[in-house]
NURORO-713206 format. One record per residue (C-alpha): residue in three letters; chain; x, y, z. Coordinates in steps of 0.001 Angstrom, whole numbers, plus 500000, padded with zeros to 6 digits. Layout:
<r code="ala" unit="A" c1="X" c2="Y" c3="Z"/>
...
***
This chain:
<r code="unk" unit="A" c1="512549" c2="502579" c3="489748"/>
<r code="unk" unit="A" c1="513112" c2="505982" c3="490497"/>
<r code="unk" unit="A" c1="512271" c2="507318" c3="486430"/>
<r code="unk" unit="A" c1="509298" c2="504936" c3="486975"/>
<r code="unk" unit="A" c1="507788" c2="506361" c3="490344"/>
<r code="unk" unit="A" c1="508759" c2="510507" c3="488698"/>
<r code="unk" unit="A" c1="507172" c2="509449" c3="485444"/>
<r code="unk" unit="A" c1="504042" c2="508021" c3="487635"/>
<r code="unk" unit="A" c1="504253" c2="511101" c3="490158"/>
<r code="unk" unit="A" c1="504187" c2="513752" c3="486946"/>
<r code="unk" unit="A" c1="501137" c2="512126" c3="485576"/>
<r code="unk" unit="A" c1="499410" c2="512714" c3="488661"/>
<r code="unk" unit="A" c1="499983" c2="516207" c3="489059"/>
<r code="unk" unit="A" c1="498615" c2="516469" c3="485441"/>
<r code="unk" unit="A" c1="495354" c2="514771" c3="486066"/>
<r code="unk" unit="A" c1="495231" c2="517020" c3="489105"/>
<r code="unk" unit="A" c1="495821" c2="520507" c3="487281"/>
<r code="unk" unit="A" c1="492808" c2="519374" c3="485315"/>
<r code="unk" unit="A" c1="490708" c2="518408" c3="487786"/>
<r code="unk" unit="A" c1="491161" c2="521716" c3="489254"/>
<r code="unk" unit="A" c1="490032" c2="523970" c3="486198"/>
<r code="unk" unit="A" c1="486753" c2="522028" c3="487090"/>
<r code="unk" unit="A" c1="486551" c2="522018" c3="490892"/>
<r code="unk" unit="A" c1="484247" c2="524999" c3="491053"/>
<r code="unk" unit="A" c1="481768" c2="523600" c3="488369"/>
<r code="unk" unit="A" c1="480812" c2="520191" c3="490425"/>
<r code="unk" unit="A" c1="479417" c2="519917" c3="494145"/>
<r code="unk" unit="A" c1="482334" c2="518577" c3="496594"/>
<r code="unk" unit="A" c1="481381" c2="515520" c3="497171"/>
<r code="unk" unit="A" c1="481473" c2="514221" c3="493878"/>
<r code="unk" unit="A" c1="484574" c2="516125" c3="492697"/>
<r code="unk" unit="A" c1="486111" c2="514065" c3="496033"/>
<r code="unk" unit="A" c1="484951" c2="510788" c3="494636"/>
<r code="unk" unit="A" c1="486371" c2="511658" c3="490877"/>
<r code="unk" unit="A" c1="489579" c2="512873" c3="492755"/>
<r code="unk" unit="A" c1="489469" c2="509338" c3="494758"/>
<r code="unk" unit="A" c1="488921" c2="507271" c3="491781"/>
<r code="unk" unit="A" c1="491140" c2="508819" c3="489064"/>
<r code="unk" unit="A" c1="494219" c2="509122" c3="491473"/>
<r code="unk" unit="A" c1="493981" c2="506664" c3="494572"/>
<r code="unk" unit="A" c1="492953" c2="503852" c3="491841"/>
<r code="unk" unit="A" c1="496094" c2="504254" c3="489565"/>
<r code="unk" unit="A" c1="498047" c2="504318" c3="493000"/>
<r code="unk" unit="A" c1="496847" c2="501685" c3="494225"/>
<r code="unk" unit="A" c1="497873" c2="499148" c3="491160"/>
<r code="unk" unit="A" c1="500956" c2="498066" c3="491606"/>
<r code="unk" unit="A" c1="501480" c2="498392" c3="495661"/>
<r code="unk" unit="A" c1="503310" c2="495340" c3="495744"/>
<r code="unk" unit="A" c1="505901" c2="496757" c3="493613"/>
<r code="unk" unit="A" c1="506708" c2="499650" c3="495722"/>
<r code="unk" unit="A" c1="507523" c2="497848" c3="498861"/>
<r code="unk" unit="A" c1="510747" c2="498674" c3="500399"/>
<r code="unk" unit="A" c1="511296" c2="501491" c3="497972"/>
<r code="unk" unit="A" c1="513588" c2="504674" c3="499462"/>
<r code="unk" unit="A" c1="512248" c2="507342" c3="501607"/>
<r code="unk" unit="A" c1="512702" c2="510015" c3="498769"/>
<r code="unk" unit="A" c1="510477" c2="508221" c3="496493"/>
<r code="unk" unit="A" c1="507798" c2="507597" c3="498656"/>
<r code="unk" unit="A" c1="508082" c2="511038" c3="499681"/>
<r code="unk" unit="A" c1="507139" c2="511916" c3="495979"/>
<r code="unk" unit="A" c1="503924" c2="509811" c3="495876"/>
<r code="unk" unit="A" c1="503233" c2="511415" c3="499517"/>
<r code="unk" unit="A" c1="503178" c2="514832" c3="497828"/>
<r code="unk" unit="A" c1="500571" c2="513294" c3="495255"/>
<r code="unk" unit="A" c1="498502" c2="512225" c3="498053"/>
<r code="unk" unit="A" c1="499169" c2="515869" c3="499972"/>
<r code="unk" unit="A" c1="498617" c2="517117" c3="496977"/>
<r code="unk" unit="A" c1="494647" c2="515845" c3="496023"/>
<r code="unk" unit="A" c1="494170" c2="516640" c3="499825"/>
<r code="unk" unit="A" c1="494778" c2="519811" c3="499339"/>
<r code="unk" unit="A" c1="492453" c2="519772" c3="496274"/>
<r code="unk" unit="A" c1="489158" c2="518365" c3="497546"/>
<r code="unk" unit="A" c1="489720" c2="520494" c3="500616"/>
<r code="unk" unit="A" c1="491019" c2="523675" c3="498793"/>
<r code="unk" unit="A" c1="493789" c2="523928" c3="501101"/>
<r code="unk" unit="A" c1="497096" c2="526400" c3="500572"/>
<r code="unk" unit="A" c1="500483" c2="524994" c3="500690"/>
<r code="unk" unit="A" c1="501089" c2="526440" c3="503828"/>
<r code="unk" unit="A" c1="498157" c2="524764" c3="505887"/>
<r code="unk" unit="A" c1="498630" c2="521342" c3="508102"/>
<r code="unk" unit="A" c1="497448" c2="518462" c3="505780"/>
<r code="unk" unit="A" c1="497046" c2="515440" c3="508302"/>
<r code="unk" unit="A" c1="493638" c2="516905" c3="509775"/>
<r code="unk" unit="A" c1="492388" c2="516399" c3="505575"/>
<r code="unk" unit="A" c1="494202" c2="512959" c3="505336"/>
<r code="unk" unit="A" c1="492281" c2="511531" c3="508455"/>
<r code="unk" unit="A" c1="489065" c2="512643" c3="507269"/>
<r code="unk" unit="A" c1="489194" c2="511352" c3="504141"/>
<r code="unk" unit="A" c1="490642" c2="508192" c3="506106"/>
<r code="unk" unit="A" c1="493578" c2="508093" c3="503723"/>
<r code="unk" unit="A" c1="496548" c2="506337" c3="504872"/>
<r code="unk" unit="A" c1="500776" c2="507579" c3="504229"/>
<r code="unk" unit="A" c1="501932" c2="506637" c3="501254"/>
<r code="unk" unit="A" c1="504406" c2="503780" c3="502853"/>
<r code="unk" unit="A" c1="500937" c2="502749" c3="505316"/>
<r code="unk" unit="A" c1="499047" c2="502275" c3="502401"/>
<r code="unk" unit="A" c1="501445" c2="499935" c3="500857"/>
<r code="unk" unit="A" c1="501863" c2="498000" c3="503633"/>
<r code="unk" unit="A" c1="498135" c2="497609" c3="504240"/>
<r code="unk" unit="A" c1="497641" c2="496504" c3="500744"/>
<r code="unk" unit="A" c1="500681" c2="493904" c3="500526"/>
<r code="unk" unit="A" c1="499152" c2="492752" c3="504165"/>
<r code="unk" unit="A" c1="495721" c2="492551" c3="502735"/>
<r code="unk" unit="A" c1="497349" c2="490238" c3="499828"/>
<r code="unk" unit="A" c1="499024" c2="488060" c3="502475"/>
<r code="unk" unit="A" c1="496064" c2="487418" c3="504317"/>
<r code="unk" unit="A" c1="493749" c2="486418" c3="500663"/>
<r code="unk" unit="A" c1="496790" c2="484308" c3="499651"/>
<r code="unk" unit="A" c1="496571" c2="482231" c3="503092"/>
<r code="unk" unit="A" c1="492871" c2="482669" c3="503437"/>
<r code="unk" unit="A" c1="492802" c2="481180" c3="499488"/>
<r code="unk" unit="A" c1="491119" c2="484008" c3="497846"/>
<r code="unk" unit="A" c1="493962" c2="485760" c3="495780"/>
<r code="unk" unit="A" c1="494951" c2="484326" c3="492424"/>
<r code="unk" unit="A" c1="496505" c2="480772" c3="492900"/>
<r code="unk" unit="A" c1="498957" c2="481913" c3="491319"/>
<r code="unk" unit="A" c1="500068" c2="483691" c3="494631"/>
<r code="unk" unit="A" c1="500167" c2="480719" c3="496530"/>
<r code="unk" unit="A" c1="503458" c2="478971" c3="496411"/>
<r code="unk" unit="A" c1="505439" c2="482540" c3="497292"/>
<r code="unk" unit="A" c1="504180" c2="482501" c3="500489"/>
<r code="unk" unit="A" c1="504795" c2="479289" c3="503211"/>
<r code="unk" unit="A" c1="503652" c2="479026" c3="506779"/>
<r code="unk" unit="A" c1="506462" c2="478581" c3="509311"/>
<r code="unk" unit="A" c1="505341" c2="475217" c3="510707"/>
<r code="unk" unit="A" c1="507184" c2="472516" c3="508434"/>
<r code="unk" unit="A" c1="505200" c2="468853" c3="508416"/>
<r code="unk" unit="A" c1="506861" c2="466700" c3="510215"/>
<r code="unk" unit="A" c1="508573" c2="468929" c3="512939"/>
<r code="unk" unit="A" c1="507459" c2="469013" c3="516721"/>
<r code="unk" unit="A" c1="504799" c2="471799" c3="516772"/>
<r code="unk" unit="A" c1="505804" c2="474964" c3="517830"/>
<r code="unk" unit="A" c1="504089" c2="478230" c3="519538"/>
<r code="unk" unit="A" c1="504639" c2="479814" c3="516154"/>
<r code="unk" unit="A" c1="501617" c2="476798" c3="514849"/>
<r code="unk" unit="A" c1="499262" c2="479095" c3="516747"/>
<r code="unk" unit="A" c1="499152" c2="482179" c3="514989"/>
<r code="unk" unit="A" c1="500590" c2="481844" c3="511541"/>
<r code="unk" unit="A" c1="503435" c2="482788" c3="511142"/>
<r code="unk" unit="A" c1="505226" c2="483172" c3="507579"/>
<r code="unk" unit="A" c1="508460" c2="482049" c3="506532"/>
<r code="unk" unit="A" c1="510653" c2="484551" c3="505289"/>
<r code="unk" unit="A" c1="512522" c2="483426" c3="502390"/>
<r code="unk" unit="A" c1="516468" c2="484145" c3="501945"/>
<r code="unk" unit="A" c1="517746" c2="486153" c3="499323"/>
<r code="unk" unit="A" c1="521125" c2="487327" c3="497616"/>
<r code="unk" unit="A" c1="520597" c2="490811" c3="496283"/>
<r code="unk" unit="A" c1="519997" c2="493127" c3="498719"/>
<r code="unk" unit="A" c1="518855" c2="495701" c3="496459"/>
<r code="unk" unit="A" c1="515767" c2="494011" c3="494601"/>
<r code="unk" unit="A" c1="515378" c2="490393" c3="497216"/>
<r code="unk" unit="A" c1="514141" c2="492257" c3="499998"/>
<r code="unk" unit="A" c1="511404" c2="493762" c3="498189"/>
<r code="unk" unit="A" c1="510100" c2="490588" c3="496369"/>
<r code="unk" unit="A" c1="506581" c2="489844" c3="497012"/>
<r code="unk" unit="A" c1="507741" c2="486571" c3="499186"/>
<r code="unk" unit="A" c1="509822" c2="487861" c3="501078"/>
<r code="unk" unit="A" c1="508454" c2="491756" c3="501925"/>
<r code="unk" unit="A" c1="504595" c2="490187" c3="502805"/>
<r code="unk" unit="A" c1="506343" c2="487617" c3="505123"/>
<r code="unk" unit="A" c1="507749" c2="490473" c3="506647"/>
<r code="unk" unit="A" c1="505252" c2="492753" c3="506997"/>
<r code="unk" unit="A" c1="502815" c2="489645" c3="507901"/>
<r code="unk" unit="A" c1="504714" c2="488960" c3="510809"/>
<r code="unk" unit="A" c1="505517" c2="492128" c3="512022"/>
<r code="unk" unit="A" c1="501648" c2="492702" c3="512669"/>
<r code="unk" unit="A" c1="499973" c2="491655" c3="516085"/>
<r code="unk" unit="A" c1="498757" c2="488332" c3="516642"/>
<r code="unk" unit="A" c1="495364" c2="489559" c3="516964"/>
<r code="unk" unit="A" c1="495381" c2="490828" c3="513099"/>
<r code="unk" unit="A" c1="496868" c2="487692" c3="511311"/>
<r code="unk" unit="A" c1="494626" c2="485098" c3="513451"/>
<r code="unk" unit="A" c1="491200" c2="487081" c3="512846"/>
<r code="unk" unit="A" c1="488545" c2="484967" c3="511265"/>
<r code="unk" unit="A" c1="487592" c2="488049" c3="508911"/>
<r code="unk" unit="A" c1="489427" c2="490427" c3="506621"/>
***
């Protein structure tokens, strides 16, 4: 994984050295949304797959994200990026793939993500059991695994995770 996410994190920077020959030719607000949709788009496909990956590699895609911050905002090195992150309401690198692998949890129990989806993830509440307080909000059941390495970050078993670990108020709203 870690050739995959340096390959992915090298192609970035190159789309980015190119965008900047052109900054200065465009007005800012639509070199922000070519910025937005030729990097955030390519890192967002594929969030699942980077759940649960080391600190040091996320820390690379950060830099992507710092990076293309820096770049809509013409910012040096040196200066504080979180003020740029917030508002262009971008999210960490290991927020955003949270968000988007809790966003997929919530279509595949709401039943609109692919069906194909559905059977990875199971509600905690068995049929047949005496209801418990877990019925009320839902709950997922977090499948076991053998390999440390690669289990925990299967799609089961890393959106029943993160799906749980967020407030009741978030996984029994009506809405996405």
């Amino acid at each position: 994984m870690r050739t995959d996410v340096q390959q992915t994190v090298s192609r970035y920077f190159a789309v980015l050295c190119q965008l900047r020959q052109i900054r200065h030719v465009i007005p800012t607000s639509t070199f922000q949304t070519l910025v937005v949709s030729l990097v955030l788009s390519r890192l967002h496909y594929g969030n699942a797959v980077l759940v649960g990956l080391p600190p040091y590699l996320l820390n690379h895609l950060q830099s992507v994200l710092n990076a293309a911050a820096r770049l809509i905002f013409g910012l040096r090195d040196t200066d504080h990026i979180t003020e740029a992150l917030v508002s262009l309401h971008w999210l960490r690198a290991p927020q955003r793939i949270h968000f988007k692998v809790a966003v997929l949890a919530y279509k595949v129990l709401n039943r609109s993500a692919p069906q194909y989806l559905g059977p990875l993830v199971r509600i905690a509440d068995l049929p047949g059991r005496r209801p418990l307080r877990s019925t009320a909000c839902s709950t997922l059941d977090i499948l076991h695994f053998r390999l440390t390495t690669i289990g925990s970050r299967a799609f089961p078993v890393a959106a029943s995770r993160i799906w749980n670990d967020l407030p009741a108020d978030v996984t029994s709203s009506p809405s996405l």
